[in-house]
C-alpha positions as CSV (number, residue, x, y, z in Angstrom):
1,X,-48.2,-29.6,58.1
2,X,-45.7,-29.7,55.5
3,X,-43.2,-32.7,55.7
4,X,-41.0,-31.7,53.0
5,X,-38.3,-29.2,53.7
6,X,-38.5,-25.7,51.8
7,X,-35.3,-24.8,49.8
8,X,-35.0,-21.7,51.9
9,X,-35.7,-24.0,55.1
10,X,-32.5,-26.2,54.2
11,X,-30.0,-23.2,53.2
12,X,-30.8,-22.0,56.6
13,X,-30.2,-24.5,58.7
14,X,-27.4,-26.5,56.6
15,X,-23.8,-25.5,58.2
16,X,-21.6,-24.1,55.1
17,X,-18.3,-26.0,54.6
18,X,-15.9,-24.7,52.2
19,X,-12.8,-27.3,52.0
20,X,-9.6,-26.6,50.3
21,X,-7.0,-29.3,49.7
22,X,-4.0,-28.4,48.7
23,X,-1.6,-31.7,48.1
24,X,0.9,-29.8,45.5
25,X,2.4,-27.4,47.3
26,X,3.5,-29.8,50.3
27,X,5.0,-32.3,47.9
28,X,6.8,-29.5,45.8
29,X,7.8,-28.5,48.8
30,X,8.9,-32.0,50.8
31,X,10.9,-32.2,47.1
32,X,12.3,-28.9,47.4
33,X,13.7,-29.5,50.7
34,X,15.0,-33.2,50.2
35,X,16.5,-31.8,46.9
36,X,18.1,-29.4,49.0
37,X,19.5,-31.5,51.8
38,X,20.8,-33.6,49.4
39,X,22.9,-31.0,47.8
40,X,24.2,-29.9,51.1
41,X,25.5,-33.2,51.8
42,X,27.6,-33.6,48.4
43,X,31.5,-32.5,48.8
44,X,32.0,-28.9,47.2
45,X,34.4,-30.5,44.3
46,X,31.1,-32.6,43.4
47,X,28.7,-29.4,44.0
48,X,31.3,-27.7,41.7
49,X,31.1,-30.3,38.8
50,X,27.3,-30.9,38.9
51,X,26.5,-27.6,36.3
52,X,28.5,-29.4,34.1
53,X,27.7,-32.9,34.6
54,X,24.4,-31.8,33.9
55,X,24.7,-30.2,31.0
56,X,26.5,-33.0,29.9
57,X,23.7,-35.0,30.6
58,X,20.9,-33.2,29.0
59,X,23.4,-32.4,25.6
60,X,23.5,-36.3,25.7
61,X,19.9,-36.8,26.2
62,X,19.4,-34.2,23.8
63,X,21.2,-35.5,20.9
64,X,20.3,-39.1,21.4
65,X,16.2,-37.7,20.6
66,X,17.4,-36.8,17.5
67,X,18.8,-39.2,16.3
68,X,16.3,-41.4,17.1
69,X,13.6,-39.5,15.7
70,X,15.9,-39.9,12.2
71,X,16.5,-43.3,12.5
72,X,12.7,-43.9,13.2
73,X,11.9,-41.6,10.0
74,X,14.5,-43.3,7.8
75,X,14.1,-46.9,8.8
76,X,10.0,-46.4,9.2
77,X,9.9,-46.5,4.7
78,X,12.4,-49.1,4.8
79,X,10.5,-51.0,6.9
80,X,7.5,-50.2,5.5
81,X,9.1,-51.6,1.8
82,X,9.9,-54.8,3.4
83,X,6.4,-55.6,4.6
84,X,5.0,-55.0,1.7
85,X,7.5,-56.8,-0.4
86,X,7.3,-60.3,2.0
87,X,3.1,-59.8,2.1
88,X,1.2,-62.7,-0.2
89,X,0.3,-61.4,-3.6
90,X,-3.0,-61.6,-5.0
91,X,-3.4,-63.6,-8.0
C-alpha cells in the first residue's frame, strides 16, 4: 500500500478556492461618497467659489515648483563653490 498521495489523488479531493480581494474600489468609493457629502454640506456661495479657489490653489502650487526647482539649480553651483573654496588644501 502506497502511503504517499498521487498528484492526481490530491487534485481530486482538494476543494478549489479562488479568492478575490478587492480593497480599492471600497475605499475609492467610501472617498467618493465622503467627498461628496462634504460638498453637499458647503453653502452654494462657497460651492460657487471652490473652481476658482482651486485653481488658485494649484496656479500657486504650481509656480512655487518652479521656482524652487531654479533656486535649487542656481544656488546648487554656488553652493557647491563654497564648499570647495572652505575645504583644507593639500600641501
Amino acid at each position: 500500500m502506497n502511503s504517499i498521495p498521487t498528484p492526481h489523488l490530491c487534485a481530486r479531493h482538494s476543494p478549489s478556492l479562488i479568492l478575490q480581494v478587492d480593497f480599492l474600489n471600497p475605499t475609492i468609493n467610501t472617498v467618493r461618497e465622503s467627498l461628496r457629502s462634504a460638498w453637499h454640506q458647503l453653502p452654494p456661495p462657497v460651492q460657487q467659489a471652490a473652481p476658482y479657489a482651486g485653481v488658485a490653489v494649484g496656479s500657486g502650487l504650481l509656480v512655487w515648483a518652479i521656482q524652487q526647482r531654479r533656486l535649487n539649480y542656481q544656488v546648487g553651483p554656488v553652493a557647491a563653490a563654497a564648499c570647495r573654496a572652505m575645504a583644507p588644501r593639500a600641501m
